[in-house]
Residue frames relative to the residue before (quaternion, step in Angstrom):
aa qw qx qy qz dx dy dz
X 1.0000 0.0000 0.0000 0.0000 0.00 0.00 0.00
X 0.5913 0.4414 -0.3100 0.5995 3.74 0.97 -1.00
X 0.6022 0.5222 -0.4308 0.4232 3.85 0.21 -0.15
X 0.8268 0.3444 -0.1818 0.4059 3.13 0.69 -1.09
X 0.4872 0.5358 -0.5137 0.4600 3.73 1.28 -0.17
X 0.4774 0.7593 -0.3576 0.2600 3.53 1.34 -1.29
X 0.7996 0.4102 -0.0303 0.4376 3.05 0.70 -1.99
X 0.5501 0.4109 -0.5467 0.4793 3.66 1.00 -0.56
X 0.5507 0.5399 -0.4878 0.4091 4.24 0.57 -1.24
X 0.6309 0.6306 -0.2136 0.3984 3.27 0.06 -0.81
X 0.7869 0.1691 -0.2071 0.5561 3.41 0.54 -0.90
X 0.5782 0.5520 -0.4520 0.3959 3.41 1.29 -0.17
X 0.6185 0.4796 -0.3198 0.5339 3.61 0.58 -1.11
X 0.6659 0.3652 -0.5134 0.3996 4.06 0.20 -0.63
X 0.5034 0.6720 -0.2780 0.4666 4.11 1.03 -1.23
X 0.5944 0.3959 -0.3335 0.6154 3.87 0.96 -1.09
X 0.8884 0.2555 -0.2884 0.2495 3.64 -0.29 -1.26
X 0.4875 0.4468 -0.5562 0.5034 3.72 1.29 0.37
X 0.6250 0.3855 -0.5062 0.4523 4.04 -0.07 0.02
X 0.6088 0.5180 -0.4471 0.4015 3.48 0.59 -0.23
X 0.6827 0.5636 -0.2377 0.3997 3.26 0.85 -1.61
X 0.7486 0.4463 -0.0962 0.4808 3.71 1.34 -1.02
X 0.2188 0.7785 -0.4945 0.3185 3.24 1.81 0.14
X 0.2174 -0.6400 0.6683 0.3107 3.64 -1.19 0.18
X 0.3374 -0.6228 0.6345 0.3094 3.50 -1.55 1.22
X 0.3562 -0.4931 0.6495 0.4562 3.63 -1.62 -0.40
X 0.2809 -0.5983 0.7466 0.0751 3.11 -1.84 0.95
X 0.8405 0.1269 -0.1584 0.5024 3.65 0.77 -0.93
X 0.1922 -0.7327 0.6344 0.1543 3.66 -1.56 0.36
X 0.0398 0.8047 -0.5914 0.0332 3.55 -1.02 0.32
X 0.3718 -0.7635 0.4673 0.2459 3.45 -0.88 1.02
X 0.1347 0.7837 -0.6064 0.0027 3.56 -1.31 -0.68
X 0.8389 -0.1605 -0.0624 0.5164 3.26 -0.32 1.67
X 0.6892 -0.3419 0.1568 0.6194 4.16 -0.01 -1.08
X 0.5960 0.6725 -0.2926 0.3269 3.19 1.21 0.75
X 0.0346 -0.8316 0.5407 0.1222 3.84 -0.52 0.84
X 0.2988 -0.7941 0.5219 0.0881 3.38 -0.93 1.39
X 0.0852 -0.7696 0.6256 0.0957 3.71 -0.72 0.87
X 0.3352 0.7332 -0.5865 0.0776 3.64 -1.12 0.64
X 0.9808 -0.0284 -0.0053 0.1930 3.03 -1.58 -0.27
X 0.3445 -0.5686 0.5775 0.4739 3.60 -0.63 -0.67
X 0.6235 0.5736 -0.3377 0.4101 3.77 1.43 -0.73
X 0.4741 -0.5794 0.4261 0.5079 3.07 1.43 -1.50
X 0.3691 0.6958 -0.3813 0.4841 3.53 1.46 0.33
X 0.4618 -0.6860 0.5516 0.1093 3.25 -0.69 1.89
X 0.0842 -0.7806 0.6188 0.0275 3.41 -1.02 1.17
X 0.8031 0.0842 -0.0140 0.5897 3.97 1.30 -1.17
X 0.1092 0.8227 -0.5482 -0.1038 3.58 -0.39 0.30
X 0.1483 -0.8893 0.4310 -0.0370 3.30 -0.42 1.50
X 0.1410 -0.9104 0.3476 0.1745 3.49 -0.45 1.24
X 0.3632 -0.7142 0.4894 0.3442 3.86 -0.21 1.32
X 0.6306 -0.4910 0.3777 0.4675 3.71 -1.71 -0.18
X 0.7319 0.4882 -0.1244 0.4588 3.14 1.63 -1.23
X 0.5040 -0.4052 0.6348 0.4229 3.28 -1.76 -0.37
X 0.1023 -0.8250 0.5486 0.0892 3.44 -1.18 1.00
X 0.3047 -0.6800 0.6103 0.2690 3.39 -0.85 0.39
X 0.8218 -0.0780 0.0477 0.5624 3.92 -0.75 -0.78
X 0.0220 -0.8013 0.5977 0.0118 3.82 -1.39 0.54
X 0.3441 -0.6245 0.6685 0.2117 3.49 -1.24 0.30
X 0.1550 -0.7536 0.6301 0.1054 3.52 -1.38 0.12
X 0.4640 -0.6464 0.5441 0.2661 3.74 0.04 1.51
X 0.5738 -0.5806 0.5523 0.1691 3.91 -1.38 1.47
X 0.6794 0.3026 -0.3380 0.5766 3.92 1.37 0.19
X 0.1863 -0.8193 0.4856 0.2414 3.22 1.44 0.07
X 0.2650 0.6760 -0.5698 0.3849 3.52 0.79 1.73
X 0.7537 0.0670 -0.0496 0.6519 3.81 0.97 -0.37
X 0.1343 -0.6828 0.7158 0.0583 3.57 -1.91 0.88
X 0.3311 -0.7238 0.6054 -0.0002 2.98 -1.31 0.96
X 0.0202 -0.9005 0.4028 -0.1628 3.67 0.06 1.71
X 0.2018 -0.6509 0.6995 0.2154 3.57 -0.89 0.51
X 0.6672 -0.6204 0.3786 0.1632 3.13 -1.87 1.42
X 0.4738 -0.4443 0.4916 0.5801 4.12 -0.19 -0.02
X 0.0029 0.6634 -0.7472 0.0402 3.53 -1.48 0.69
X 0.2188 -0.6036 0.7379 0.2079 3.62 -1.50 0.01
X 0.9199 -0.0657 0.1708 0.3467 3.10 -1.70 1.38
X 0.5846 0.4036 -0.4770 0.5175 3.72 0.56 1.01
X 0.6184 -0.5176 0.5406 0.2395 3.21 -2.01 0.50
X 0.6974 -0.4105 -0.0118 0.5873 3.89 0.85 1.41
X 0.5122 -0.5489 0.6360 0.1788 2.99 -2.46 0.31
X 0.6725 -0.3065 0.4843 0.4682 3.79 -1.84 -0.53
X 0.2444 -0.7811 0.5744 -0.0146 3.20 -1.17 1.69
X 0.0803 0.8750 -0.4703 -0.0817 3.36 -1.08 0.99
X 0.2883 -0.6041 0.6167 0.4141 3.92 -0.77 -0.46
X 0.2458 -0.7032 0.6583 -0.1084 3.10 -1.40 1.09
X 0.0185 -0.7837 0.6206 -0.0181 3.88 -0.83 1.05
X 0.0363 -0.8657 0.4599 0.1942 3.64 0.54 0.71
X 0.5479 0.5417 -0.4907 0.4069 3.87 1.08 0.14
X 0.7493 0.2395 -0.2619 0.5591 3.74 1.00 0.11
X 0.2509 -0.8320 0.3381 0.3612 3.59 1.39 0.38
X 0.4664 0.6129 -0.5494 0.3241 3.80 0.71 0.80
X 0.4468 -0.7023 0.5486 -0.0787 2.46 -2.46 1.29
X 0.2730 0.7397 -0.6110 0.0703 4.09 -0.24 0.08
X 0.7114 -0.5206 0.4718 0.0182 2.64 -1.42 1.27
X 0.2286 0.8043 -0.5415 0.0870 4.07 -0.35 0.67
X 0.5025 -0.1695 -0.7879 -0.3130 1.14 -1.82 0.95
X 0.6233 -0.5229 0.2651 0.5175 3.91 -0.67 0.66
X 0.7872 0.3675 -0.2673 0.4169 3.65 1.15 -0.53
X 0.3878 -0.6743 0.4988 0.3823 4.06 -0.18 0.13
X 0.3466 -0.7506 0.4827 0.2889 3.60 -0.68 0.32
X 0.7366 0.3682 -0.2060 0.5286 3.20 1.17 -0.86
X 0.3960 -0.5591 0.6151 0.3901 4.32 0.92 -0.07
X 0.6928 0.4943 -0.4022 0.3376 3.46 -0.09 0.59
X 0.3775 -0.7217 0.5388 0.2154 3.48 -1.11 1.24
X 0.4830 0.6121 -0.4061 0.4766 3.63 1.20 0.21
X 0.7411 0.4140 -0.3753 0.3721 3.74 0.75 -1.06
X 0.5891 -0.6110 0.5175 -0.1088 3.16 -2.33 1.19
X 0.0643 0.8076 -0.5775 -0.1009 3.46 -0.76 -0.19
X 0.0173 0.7504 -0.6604 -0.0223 3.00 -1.42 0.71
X 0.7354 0.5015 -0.2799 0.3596 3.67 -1.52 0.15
X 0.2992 0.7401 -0.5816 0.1564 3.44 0.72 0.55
X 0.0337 0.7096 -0.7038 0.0063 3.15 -1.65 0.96
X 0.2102 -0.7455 0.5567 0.3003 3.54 -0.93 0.65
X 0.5399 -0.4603 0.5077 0.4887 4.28 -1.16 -0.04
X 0.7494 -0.4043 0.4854 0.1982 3.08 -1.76 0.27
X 0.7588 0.3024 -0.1719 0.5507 3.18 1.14 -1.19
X 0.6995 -0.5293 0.3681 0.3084 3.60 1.19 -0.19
X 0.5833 0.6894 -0.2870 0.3196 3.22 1.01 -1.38
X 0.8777 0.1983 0.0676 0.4310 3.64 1.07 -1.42
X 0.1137 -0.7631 0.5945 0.2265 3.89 -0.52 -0.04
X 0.2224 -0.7899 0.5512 0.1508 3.41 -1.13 0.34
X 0.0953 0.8428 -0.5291 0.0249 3.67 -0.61 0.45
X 0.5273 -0.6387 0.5020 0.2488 3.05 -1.60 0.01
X 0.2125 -0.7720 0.5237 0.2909 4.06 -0.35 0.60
X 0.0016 -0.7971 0.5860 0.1456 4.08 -0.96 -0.39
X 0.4488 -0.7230 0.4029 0.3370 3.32 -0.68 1.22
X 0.6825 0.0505 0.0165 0.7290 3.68 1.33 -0.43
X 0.5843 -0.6469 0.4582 0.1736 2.65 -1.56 0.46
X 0.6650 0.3794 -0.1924 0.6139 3.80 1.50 -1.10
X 0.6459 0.4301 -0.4751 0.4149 3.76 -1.39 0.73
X 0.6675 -0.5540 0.3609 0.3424 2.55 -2.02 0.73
X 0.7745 -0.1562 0.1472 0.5951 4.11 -1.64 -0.35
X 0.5364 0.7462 -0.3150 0.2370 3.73 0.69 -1.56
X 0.7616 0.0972 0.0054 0.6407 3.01 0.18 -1.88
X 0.6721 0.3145 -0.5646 0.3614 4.32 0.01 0.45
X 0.7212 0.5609 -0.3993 0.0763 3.56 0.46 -0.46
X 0.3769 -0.7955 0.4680 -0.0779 3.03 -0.93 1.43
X 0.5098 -0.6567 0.4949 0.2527 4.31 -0.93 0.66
X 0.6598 -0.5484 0.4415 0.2627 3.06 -1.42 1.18
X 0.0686 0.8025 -0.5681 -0.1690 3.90 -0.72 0.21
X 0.3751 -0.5882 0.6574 0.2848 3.86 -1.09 0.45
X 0.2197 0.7401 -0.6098 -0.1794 3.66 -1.24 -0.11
X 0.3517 -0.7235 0.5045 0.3137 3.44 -0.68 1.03
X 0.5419 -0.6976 0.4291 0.1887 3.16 -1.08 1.00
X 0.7819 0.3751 -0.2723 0.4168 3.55 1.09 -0.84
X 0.7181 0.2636 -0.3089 0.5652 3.76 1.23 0.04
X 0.4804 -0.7501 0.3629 0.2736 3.69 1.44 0.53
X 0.3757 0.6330 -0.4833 0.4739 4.03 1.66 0.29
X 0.6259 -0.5400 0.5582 -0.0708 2.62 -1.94 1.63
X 0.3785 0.7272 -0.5646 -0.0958 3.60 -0.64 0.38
X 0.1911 -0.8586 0.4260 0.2117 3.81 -0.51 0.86
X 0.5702 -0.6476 0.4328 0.2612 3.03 -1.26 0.77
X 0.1315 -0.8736 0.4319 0.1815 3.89 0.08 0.99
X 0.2398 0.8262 -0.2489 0.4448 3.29 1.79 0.33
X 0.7504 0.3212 0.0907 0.5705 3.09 1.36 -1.77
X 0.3897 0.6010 -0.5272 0.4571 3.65 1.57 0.01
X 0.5620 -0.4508 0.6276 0.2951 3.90 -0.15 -0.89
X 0.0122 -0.8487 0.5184 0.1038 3.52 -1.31 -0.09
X 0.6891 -0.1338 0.2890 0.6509 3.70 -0.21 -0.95
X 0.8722 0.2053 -0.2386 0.3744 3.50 0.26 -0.24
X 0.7266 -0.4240 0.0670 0.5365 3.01 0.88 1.42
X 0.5560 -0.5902 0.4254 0.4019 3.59 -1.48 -0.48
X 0.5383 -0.5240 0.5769 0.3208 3.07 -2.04 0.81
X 0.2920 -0.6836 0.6160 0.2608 3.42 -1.21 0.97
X 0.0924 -0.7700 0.6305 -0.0314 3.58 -0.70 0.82
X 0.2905 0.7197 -0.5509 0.3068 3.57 0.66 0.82
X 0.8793 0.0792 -0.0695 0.4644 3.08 -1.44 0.90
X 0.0670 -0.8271 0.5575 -0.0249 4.03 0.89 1.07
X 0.0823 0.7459 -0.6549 -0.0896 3.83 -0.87 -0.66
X 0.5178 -0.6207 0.5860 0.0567 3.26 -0.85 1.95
X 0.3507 -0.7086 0.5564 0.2553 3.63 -1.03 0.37
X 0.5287 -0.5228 0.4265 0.5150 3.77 -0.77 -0.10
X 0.8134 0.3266 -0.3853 0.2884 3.27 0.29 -0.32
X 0.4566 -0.7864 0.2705 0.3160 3.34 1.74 0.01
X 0.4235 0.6360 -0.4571 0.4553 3.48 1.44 1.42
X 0.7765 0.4131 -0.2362 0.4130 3.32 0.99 -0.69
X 0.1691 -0.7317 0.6032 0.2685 3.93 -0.75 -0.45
X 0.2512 -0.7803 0.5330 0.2096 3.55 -0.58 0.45
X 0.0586 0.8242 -0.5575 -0.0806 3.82 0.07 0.38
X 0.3379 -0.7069 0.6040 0.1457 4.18 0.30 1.44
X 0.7042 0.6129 -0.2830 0.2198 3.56 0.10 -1.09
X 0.6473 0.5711 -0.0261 0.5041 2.78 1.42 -2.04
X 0.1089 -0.7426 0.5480 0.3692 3.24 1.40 -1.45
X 0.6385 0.5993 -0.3312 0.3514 3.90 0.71 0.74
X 0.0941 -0.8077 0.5622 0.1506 3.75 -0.40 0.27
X 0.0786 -0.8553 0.5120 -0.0112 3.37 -1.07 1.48
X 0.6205 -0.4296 0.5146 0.4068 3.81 -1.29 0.36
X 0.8514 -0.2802 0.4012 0.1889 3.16 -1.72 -0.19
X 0.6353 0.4837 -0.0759 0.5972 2.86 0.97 -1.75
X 0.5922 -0.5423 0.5300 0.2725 4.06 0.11 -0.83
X 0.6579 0.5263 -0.3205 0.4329 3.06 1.44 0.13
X 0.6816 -0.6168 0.2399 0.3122 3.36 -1.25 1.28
X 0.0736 -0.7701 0.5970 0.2124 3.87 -0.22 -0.28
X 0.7019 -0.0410 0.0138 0.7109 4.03 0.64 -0.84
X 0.4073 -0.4146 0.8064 0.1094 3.34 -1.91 1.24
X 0.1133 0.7741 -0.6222 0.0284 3.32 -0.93 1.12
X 0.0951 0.7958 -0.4971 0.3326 3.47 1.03 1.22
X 0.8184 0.0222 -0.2594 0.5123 3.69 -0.78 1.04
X 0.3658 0.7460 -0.5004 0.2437 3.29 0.92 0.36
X 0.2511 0.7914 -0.5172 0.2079 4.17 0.40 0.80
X 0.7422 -0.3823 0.4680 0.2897 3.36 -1.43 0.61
X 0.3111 -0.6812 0.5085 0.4251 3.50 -0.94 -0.22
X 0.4761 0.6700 -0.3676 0.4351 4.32 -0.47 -0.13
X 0.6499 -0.6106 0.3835 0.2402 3.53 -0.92 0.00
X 0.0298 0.9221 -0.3826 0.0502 3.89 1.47 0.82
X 0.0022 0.8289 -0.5267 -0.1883 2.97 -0.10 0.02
X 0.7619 0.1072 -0.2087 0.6036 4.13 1.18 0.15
X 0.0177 -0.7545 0.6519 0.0732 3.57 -1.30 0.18
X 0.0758 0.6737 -0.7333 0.0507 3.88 -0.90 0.82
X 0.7349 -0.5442 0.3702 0.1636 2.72 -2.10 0.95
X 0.4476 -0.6368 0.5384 0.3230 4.16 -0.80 0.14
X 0.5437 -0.5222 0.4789 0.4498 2.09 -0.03 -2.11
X 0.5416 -0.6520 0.2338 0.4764 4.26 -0.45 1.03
X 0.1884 -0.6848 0.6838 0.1674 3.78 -1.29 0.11
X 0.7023 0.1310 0.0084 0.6997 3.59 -0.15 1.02
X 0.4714 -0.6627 0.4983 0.3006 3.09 -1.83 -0.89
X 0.5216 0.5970 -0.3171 0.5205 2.83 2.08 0.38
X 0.8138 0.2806 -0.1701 0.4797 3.60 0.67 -0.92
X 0.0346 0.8483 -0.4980 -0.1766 3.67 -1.08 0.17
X 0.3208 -0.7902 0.3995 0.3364 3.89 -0.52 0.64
X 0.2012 -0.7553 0.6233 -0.0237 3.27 -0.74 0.80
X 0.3873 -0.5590 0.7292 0.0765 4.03 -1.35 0.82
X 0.1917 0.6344 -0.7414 0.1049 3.05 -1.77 1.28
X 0.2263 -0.7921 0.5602 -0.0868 2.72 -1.29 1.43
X 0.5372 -0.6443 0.4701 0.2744 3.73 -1.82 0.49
X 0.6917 0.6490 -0.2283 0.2196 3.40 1.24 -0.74
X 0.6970 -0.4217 0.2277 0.5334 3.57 -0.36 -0.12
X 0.7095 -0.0769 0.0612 0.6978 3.97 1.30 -0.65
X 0.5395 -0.5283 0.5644 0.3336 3.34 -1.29 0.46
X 0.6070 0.4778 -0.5183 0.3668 3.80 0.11 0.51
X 0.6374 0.5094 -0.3854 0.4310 3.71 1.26 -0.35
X 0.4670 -0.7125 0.3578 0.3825 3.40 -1.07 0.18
X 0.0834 0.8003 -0.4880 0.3384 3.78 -0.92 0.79
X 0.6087 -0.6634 0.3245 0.2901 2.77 -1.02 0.86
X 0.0112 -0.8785 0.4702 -0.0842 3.53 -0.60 1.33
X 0.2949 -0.7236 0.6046 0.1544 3.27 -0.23 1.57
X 0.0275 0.7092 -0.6706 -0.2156 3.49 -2.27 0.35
X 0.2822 -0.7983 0.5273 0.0707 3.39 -2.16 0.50
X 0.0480 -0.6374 0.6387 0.4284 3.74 -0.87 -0.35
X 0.4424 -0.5096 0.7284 0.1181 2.39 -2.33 0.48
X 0.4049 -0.7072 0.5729 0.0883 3.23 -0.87 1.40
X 0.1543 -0.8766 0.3769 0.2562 4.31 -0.26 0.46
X 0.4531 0.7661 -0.1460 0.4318 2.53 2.05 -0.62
X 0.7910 -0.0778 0.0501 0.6048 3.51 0.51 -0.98
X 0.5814 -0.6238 0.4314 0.2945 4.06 1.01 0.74
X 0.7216 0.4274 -0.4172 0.3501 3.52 0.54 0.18
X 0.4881 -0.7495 0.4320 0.1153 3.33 -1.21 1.37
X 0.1324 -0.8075 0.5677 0.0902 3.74 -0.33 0.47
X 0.4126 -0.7433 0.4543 0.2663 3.78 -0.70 0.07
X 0.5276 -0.7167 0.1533 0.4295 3.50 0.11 0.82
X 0.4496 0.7322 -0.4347 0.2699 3.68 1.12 -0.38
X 0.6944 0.4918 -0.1322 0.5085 2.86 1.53 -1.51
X 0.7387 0.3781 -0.2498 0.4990 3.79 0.85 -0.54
X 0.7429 0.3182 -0.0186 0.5887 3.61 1.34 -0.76
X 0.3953 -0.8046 0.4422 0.0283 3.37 0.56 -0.26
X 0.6247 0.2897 -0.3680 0.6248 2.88 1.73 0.73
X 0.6062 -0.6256 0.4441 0.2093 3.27 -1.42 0.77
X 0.5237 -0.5300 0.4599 0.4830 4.13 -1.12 0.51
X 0.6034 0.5262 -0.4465 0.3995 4.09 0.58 -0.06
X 0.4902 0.7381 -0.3408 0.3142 3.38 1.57 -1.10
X 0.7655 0.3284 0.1199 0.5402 2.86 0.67 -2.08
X 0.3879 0.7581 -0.5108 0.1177 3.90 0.46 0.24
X 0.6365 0.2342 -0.1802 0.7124 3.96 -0.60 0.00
X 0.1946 0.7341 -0.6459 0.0773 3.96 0.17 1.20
X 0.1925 0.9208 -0.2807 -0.1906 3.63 -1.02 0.00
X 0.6331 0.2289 -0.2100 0.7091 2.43 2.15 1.22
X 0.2884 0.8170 -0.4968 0.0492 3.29 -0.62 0.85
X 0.1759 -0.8160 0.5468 -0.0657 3.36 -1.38 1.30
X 0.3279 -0.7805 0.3855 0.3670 3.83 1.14 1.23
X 0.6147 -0.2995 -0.7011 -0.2022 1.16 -1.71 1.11
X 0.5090 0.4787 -0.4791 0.5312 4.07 1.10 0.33
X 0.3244 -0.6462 0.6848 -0.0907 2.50 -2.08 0.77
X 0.1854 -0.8154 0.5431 0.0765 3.86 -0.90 0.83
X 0.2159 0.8905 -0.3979 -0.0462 3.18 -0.84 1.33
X 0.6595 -0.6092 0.3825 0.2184 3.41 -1.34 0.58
X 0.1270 0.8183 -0.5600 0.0276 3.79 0.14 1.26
X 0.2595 -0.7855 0.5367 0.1665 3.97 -0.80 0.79
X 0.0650 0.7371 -0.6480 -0.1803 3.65 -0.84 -0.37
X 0.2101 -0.6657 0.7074 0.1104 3.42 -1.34 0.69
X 0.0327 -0.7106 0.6851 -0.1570 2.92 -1.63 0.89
X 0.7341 -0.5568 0.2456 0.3012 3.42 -1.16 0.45
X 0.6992 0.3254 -0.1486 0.6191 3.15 1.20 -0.62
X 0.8508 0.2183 0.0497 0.4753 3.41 0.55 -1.42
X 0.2696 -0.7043 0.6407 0.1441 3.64 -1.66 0.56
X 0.2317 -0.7345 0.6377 -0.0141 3.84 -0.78 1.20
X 0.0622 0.7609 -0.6451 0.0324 3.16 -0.88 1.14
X 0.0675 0.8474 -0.5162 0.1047 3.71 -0.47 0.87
X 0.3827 -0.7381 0.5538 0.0451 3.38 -0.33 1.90
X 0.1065 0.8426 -0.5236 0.0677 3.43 -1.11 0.67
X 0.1977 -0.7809 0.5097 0.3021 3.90 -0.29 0.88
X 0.3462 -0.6528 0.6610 0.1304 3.42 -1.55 0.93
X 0.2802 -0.7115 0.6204 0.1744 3.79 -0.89 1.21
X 0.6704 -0.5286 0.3335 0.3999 3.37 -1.36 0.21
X 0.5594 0.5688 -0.3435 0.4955 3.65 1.33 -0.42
X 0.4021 -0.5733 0.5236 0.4853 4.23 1.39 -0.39
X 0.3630 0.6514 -0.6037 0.2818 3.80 0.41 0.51
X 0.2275 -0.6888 0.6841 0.0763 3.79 -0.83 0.83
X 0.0682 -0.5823 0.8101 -0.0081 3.30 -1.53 1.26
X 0.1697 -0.7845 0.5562 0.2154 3.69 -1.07 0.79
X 0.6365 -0.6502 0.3935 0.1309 3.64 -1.27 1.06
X 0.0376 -0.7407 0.6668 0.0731 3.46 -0.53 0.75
X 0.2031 0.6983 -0.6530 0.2115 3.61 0.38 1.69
X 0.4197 -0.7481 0.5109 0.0565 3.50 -1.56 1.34
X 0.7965 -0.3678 0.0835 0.4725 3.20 -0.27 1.76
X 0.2923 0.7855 -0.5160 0.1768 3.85 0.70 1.06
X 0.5684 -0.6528 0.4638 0.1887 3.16 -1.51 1.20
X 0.6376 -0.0921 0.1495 0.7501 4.02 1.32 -1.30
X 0.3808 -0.6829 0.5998 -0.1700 1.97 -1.53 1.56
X 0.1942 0.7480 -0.6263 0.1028 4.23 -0.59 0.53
X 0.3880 -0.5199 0.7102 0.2735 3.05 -1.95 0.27
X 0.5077 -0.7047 0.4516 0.2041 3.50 -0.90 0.65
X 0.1495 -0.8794 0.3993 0.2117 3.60 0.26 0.99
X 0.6622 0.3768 -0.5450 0.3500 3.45 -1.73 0.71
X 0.5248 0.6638 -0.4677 0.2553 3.71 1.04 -0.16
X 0.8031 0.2330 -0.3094 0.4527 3.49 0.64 0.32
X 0.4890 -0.6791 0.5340 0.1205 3.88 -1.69 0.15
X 0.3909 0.8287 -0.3388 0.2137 3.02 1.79 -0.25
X 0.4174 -0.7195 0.3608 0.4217 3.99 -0.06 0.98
X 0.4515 -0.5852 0.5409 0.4014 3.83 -1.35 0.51
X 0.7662 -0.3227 0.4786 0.2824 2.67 -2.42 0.77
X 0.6158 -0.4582 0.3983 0.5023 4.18 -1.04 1.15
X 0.7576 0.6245 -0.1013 0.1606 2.79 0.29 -1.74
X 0.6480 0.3027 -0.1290 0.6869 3.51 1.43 -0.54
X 0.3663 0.7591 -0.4739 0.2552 3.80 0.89 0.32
């Protein structure tokens, strides 16, 4: 009789750890209204989690146990920032301290590290105005004692402000990319590469960061048009940090600027893109992930606002080139 309770446990606990082992992970996340959707690499809805709020941009914690969200906003340089645990459904507000004393100031950019340990954001004395009156210092918060430390590097000075839009944490979580600035700092606020004349070759007229590859290389979009928010024809590259020299991605990636057009998320070696059609009556948007080989898998994502691939989910070796 003990033999046999043995063996049913046994077959129960082995029966538990192959559904475990076969669990699907999420690779991708996507908001939509006070919802964040986690699923598939196919597009196959594994968690749908509802925040208290409308959300505007979000991180997703590398245990994807807590998200860090900005509040819905209209047409401003960021909203109220929070952390969010949805297995105990609490909320607090961060950071707990304002940086700037002001019941006007905002946040935007949240990103969490790889390892968890930290989030990065952006502060804004306000939320409405031009670069002048929103721009605002990088901020580190340590997740496990919830303390603020700004970068004063990134405050601005007499000669105007540091544009610190759209920041991008490295994987290993030493560096800060600031595209805007055209600089890449340490922890501390200090500079590591002056990345000033760094441009494509051809006749660009803008360039904004992607996103890092490695910790050496980072892809970056350049365009002819008046700003990289219009549509147009929009060429990408990596930037080598190491030795400053830019390579087009065929050559570093193997896919072509058609490959990857209407991009809007990428985490090497895949990529998410954004394909419209117009028509007389109607407008077709269809999201699709792009494999490192240019294989298309098409998305069955529900009316989302942002879209990401969830980073660290893969081990795949870097491009030579960013080794």
């Amino acid at each position: 009789m003990r033999n046999s309770i043995g063996v049913i446990v046994f077959m129960l606990l082995a029966v538990y750890s192959l559904g475990q082992a076969t669990k699907s992970k999420p690779e991708i996340a996507y908001s939509s209204g006070d919802f964040v959707i986690l699923t598939s690499k196919e597009g196959k809805i594994l968690r749908s989690i509802r925040l208290p709020v409308r959300i505007a941009e979000f991180s997703i914690s590398p245990d994807l146990k807590s998200i860090a969200f900005v509040a819905s906003h209209r047409g401003e340089a960021g909203g109220k920032m929070y952390l969010y645990w949805p297995a105990t459904n609490q909320l607090k507000q961060i950071p707990s301290r304002p940086v700037f004393a002001s019941s006007k100031e905002v946040y935007s950019d949240p990103q969490f590290s790889r390892d968890g340990s930290k989030l990065l954001l952006v502060a804004h004395p306000q939320g409405e105005g031009d670069l002048f009156e929103t721009s605002g210092p990088v901020v580190l918060l340590d997740l496990k004692s919830l303390k603020a430390t700004t970068l004063s590097s990134t405050r601005g000075g007499r000669l105007g402000p540091v544009d610190t839009s759209e920041p991008r944490l490295s994987p290993n979580g030493r560096k800060i990319l600031l595209w805007g600035a055209m600089t890449v700092l340490d922890l501390e606020g200090k500079q590591l590469r002056d990345l000033q004349g760094v441009q494509p070759q051809g006749s660009f007229t803008w360039s904004r960061a992607v996103e890092w590859i490695g910790d050496t290389c980072v892809l970056y979009q350049a365009g002819k048009g008046e700003n990289s928010y219009l549509r147009g024809p929009i060429s990408l590259f990596v930037l080598n940090l190491n030795n400053g020299k830019t390579s087009g991605i065929l050559d570093v990636l193997g896919l072509s600027d058609e490959a990857l057009e209407g991009l809007v998320s990428y985490n090497y070696p895949n990529a998410i893109v954004k394909n419209v059609k117009y028509s007389t009556y109607d407008v077709s948007i269809q999201y699709s992930l792009v494999s490192q080989d240019g294989t298309r898998t098409a998305l069955s994502l529900d009316n989302p606002a942002l879209v990401q691939l969830l980073s660290g989910n893969n081990d795949n070796e870097l491009p030579t080139a960013c080794e």
